[in-house]
N, C-alpha and C positions, 0 to 999 in steps of 0.2 A: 596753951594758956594765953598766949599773947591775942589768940582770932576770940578768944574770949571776951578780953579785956575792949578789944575794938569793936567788938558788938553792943557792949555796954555803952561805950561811951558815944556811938553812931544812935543808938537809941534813946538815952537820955539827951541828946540835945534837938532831936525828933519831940522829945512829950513837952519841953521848954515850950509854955504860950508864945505868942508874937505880939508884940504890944505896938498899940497904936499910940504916934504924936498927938498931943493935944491938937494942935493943926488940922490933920487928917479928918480929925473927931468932929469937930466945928464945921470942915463942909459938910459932910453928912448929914449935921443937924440943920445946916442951912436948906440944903437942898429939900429934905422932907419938910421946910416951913409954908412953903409955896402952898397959896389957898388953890381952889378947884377954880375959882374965879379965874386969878391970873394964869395958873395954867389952860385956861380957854382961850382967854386974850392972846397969851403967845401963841397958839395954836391956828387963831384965828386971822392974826398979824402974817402968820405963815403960809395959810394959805391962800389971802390976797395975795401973796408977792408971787406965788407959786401960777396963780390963776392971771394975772397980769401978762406972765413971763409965758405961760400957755396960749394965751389972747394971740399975743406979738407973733407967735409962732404958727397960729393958724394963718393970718392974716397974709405972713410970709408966703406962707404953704399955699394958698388961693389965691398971689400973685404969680406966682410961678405956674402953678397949674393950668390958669389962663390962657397964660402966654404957649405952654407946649399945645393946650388944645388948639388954638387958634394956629398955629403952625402946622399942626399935625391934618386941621382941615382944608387949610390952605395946598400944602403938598397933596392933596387927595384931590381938590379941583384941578390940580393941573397937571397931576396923572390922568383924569378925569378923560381930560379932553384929549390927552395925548393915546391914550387907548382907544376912543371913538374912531379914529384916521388908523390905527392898525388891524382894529377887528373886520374891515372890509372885505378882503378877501379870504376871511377863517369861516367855515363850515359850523353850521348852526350845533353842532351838538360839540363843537368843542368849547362853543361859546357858551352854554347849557353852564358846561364845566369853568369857565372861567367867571362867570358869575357869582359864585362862591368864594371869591376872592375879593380880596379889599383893591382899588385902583391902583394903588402903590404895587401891591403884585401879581399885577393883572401889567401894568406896563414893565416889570421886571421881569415877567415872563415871556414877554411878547418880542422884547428886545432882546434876550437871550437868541444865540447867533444856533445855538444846539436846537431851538423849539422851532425854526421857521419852519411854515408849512407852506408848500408850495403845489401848485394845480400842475399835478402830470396831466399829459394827452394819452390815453389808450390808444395804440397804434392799431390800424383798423386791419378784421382779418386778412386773410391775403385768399386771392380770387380762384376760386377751384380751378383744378387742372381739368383737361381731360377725362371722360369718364368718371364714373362715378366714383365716391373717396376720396378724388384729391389724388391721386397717387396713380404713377404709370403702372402698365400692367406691362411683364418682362416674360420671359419664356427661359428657363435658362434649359440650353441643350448641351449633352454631355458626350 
């Protein structure tokens, strides 16, 4: 009887309305008095400040870019020229290949100590023996 008595009284104070301050009531009515007008105005105000703050931050953004480009071409001229003085004694179809690369890693490549290419000499044949073949003729007796 008692889990009875507590369901009762757990659910009537469940159906009890919630009443609102006179306070609460008054912004509410405030808030919905706003004409269509001034809600554009504010909206309008907001988005100037918004598109100002946007401006600033392009303007930032295209200083900076500037500056990496023109660093980034700069570094390129003068890998440029330092890869002209290495590609001299590298063989045209590795050059094919290094073309496809930016100057920056065309001389990163180049100066890597693992990629040096270097001119072997073919050792030239060596002069036939005697007889024909190259090779002596032996007899072996048993």
């Amino acid at each position: 009887m008692t889990d009875e008595k507590v369901e009762k009284e757990s659910t009537e104070q469940q159906e009890e309305p919630v009443k609102e301050s006179p306070t609460e009531a008054s912004k509410t009515n405030q808030e919905k008095t706003l004409t269509q007008t001034e809600v554009n105005k504010i909206l309008a105000d907001e988005r100037r400040k918004h598109d100002a703050k946007l401006k600033d931050l392009q303007t930032e953004y295209n200083g900076y870019k500037q500056t990496i480009e023109q660093r980034e071409k700069d570094a390129n001229d003068a890998a440029a020229e330092k890869v002209e003085t290495l590609r001299k004694d590298i063989p045209e179809s590795v050059i094919k290949l290094l073309d496809k690369l930016t100057p920056i890693e065309q001389l990163e490549w180049l100066s890597d100590p693992e990629n040096a290419i270097t001119k072997k000499e073919i050792p030239a044949l060596p002069q036939p023996n005697e007889g024909r073949g190259g090779q002596r003729k032996s007899i072996n007796i048993l």
